[in-house]
C-alpha positions in Angstrom: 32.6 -29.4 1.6 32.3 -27.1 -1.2 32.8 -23.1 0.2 29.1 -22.4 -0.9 28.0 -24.8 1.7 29.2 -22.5 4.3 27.8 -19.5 2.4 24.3 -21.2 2.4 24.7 -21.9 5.9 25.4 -18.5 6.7 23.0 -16.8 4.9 20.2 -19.0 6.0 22.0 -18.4 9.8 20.9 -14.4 9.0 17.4 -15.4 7.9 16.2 -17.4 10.9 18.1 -14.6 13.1 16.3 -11.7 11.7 12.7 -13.8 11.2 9.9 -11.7 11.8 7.3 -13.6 14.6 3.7 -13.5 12.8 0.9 -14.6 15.0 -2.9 -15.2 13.5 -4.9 -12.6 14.1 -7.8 -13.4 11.6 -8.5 -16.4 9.1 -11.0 -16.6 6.6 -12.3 -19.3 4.5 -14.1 -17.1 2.3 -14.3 -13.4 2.8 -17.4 -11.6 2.4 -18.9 -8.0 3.0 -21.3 -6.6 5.3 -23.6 -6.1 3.5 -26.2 -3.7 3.6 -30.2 -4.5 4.9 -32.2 -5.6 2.3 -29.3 -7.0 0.2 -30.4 -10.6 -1.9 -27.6 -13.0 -1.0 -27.4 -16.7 -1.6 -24.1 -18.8 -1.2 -21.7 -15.9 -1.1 -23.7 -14.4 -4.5 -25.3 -11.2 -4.3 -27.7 -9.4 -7.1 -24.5 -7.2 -7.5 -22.8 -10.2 -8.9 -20.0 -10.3 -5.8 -17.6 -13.5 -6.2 -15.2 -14.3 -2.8 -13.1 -14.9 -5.4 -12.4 -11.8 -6.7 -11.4 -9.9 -3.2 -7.8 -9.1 -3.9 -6.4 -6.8 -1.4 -4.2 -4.4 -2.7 -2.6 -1.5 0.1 -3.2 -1.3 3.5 -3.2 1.4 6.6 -3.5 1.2 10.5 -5.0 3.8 12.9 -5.6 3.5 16.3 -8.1 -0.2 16.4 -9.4 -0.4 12.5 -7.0 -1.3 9.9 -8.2 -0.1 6.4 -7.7 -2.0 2.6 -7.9 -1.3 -0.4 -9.0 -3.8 -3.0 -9.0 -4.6 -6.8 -12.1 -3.0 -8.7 -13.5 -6.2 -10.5 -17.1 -6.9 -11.4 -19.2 -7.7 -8.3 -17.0 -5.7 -5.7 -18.9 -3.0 -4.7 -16.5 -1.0 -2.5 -12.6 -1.0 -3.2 -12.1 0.8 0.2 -12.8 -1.1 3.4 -12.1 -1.5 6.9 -11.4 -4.1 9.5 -11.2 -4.1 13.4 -7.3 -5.1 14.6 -9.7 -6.9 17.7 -11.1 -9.8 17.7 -14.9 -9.2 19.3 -16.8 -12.3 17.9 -15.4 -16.0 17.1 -16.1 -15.2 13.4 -13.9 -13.3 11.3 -15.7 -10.3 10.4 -17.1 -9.2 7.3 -15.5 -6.1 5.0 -17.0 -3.2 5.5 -17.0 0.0 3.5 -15.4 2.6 4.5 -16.3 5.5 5.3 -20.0 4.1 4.3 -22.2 2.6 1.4 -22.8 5.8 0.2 -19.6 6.9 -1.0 -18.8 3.4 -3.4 -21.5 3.6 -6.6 -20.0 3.1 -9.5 -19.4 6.3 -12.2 -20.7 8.7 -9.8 -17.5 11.2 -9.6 -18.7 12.4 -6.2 -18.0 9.2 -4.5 -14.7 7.0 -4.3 -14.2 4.8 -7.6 -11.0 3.0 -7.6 -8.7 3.3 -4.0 -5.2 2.3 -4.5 -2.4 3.7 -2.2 -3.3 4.4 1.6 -1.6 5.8 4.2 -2.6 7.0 7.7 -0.7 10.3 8.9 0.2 11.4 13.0 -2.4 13.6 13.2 -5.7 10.7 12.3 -5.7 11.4 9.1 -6.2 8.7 6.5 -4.9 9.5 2.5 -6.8 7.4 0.0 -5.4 7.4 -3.8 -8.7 7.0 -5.9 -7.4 6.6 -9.5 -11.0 6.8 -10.9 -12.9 5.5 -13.3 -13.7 5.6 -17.4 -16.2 8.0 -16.5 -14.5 9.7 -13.3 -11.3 11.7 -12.6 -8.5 10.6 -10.3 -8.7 12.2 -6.8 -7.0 12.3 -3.4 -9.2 12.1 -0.4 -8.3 12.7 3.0 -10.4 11.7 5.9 -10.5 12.6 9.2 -11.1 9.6 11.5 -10.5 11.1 14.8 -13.9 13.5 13.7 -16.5 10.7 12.7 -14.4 9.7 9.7 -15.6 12.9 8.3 -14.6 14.0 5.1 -11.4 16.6 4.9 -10.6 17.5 1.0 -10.9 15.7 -2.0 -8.3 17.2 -4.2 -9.1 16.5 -7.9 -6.3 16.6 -10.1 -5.9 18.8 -12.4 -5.6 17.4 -16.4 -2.3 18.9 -16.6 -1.3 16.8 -13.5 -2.8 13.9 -13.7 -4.7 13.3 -17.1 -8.5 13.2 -16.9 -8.4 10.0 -19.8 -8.2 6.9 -17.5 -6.4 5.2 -20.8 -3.9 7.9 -20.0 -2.8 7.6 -16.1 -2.1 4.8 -13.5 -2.1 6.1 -10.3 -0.6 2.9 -7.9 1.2 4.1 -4.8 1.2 7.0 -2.2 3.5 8.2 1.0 3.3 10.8 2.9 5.6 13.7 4.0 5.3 16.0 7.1 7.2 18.8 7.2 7.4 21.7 9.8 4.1 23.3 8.2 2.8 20.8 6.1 1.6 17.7 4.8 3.1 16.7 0.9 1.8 13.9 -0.8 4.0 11.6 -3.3 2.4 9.7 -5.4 3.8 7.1 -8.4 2.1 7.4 -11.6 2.9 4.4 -13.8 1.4 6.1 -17.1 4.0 8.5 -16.9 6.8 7.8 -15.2 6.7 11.0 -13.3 5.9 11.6 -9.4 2.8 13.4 -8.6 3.1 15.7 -5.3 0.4 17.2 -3.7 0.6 20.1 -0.8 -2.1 19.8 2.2 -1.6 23.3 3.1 -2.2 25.0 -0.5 -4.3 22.1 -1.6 -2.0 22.4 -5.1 -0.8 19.2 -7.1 2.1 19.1 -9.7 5.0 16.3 -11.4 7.9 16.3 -10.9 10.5 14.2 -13.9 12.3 11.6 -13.1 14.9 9.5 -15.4 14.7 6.0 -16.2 12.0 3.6 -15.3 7.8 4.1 -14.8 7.1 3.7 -11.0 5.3 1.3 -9.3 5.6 1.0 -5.7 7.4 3.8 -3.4 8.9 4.0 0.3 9.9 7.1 2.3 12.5 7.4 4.8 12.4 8.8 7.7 11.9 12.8 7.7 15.8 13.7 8.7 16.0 16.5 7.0 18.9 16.2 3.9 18.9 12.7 4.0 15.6 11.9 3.6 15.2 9.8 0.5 11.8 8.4 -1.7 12.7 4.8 -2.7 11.4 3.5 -6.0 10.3 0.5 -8.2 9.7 -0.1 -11.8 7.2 -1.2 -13.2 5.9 -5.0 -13.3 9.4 -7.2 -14.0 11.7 -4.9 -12.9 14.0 -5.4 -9.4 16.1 -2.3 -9.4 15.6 -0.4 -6.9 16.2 3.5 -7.0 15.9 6.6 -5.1 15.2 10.8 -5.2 16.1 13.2 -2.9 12.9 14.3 -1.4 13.6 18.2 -1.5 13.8 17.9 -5.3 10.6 16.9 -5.3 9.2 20.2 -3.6 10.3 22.2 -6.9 6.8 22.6 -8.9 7.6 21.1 -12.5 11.2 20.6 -11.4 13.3 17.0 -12.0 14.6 14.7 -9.8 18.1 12.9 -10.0 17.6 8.8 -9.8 20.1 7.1 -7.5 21.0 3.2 -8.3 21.0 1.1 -4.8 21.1 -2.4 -5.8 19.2 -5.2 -7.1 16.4 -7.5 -5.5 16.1 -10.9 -6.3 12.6 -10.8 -7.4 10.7 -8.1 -8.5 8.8 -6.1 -5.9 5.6 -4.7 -6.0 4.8 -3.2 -2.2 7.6 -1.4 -0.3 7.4 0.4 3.1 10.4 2.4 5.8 9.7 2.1 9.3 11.3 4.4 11.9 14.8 2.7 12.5 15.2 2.7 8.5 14.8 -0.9 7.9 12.5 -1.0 4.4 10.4 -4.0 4.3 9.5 -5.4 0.6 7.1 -8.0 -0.9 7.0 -9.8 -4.3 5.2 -10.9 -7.0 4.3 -14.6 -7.2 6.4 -15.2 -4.0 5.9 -16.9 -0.7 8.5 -14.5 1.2 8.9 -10.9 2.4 12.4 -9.6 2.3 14.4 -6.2 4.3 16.8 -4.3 3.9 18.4 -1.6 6.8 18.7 1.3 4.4 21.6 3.0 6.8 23.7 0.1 5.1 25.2 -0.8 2.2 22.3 -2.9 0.2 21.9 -6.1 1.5 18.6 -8.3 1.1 17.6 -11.2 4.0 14.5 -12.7 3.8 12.3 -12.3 7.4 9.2 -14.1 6.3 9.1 -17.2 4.9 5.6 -19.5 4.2 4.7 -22.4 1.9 3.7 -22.1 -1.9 0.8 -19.6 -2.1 0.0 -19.3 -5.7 -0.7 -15.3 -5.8 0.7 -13.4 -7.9 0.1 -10.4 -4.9 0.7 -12.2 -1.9 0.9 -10.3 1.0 0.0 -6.5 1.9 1.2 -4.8 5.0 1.3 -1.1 7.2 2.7 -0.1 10.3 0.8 1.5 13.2 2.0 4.1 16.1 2.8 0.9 18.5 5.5 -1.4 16.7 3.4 -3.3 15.3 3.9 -5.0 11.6 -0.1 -5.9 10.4 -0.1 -8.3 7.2 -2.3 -9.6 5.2 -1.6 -13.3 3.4 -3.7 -14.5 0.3 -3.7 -18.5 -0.5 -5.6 -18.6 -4.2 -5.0 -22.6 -4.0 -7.7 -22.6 -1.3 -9.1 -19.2 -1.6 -7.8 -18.6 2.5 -7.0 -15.5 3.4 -5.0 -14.6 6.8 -4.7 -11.5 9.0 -1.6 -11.5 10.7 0.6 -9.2 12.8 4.1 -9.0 14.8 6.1 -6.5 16.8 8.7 -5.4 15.0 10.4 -2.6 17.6 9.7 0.0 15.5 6.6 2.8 13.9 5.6 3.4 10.5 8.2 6.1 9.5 
């Protein structure tokens, strides 16, 4: 037999060996909000124009028992930040709700959450929400605390010179987080500009920082290990290179940052994360698989989760939590299913 028999053979030998075990923890037919009392609804319709259709979950976080999503803003969904319990109480699936309430989704008012995009949930019960605004509304960064009645922490508004206030003029996507011995730093991909945005907790102060090369679209952090520690990066849309900075070059206010080649992906990603034993998970547009990589090796892609044709151009979304556990989420547009899954993995978000 021809030698790339054996090389098939191998390679698929790796994938079935390193095959992450999903088991169904929600499925939907249809997904569908809680809606608040006194809300006209009739066949998955509401007055506010809301269409099952349109829920397109985007980046995800876990905390303790609720794991929290972020979803396209299209016409009709009237909150892009939600929650959802990781345990089953009823037989039903349950229904979005917003998070932290109704209150703080109304469209074009600047004192309430417009557009979420990136989450992350730190050590300390804190969740990080990227709100890249609206036409009428300035990007933000809130932080909440959920161990205090998901009270409100700081929302950080960025300044014009960081992150312009024209929404034809930024594209905030994607957000990790980095604690150091006395604070919290924020990294944040803005596609607009190609720069990464970086925001300090502790002086509650934003700035860029240059980078070379591509626009960013989706970012991973390792591990915090001091001089190794490394912020991963992807293009945007179409491209599969996948770069890196050295995190302490992004602590330099309106400094630069050196981009390091590491290889090529098959496909081109769009959702990246690190967990504690370095292995970097990635997903990809238009495709039915999810693909790792253990970053303390030379670059090396296996595919870990494979499922049938899904016909989404953004799959799958997925977060960590504190107890080993991988939570994703799988999107079907062919029959408009939606799936909640999770697996132990032997490892924490990073």
């Amino acid at each position: 037999m021809s030698p790339l028999y054996y090389v098939a053979v191998f390679l698929h030998g790796l994938c079935v060996v390193n095959a992450i075990n999903f088991t169904t923890v929600y499925e939907w037919d249809e997904l569908d909000f809680a809606w608040p009392s006194g809300a006209n609804s009739s066949n998955g319709q509401t007055d506010q124009n809301f269409n099952a259709m349109d829920v397109y979950f985007r980046y995800m976080a876990v905390f303790e028992e609720r794991l929290f999503l972020s979803l396209d803003m299209k016409t009709g969904i009237p909150a892009t930040l939600v929650w959802l319990p990781t345990r089953r109480t009823s037989t039903a699936p349950p229904k979005l709700a917003p998070f932290p309430s109704w209150d703080l989704h109304k469209k074009d008012n600047c004192d309430t959450i417009q557009w979420a995009k990136g989450l992350q949930a730190d050590t300390d019960g804190r969740l990080w929400v990227l709100d890249n605004g609206s036409s009428a509304c300035p990007s933000k960064l809130w932080i909440f605390d959920l161990a205090n009645n998901d009270t409100t922490e700081r929302v950080h508004q960025f300044p014009d010179t960081v992150v312009p206030h024209s929404a034809s003029k930024r594209s905030l996507r994607d957000v990790v987080i980095d604690k150091t011995p006395d604070d919290f730093l924020a990294y944040i991909a803005d596609t607009r500009s190609g720069r990464i945005v970086v925001y300090s907790r502790k002086t509650d102060k934003s700035w860029t920082v240059k980078t070379t090369g591509d626009r960013w679209l989706s970012l991973a952090i390792s591990p915090n290990r001091e001089a190794r520690q490394s912020l991963y990066l992807i293009g945007i849309i179409g491209s599969n290179v996948l770069n890196s900075v050295s995190v302490s070059e992004l602590k330099n206010e309106g400094g630069s940052a050196a981009v390091k080649f590491f290889g090529e992906w098959t496909e081109s990603p769009y959702r990246m994360l690190i967990d504690s034993a370095d292995v970097l998970y990635a997903a990809f547009y238009g495709q039915n698989y999810l693909s790792m990589w253990n970053t303390s090796e030379p670059f090396r892609e296996q595919h870990v989760h494979e499922v049938g044709r899904l016909y989404a151009s953004w799959p799958f979304t997925f977060a960590l939590d504190a107890n080993d556990t991988l939570w994703m989420t799988q999107r079907n547009v062919t029959d408009a299913k939606h799936n909640l899954l999770k697996a132990e993995v032997g490892a924490t978000s990073y």
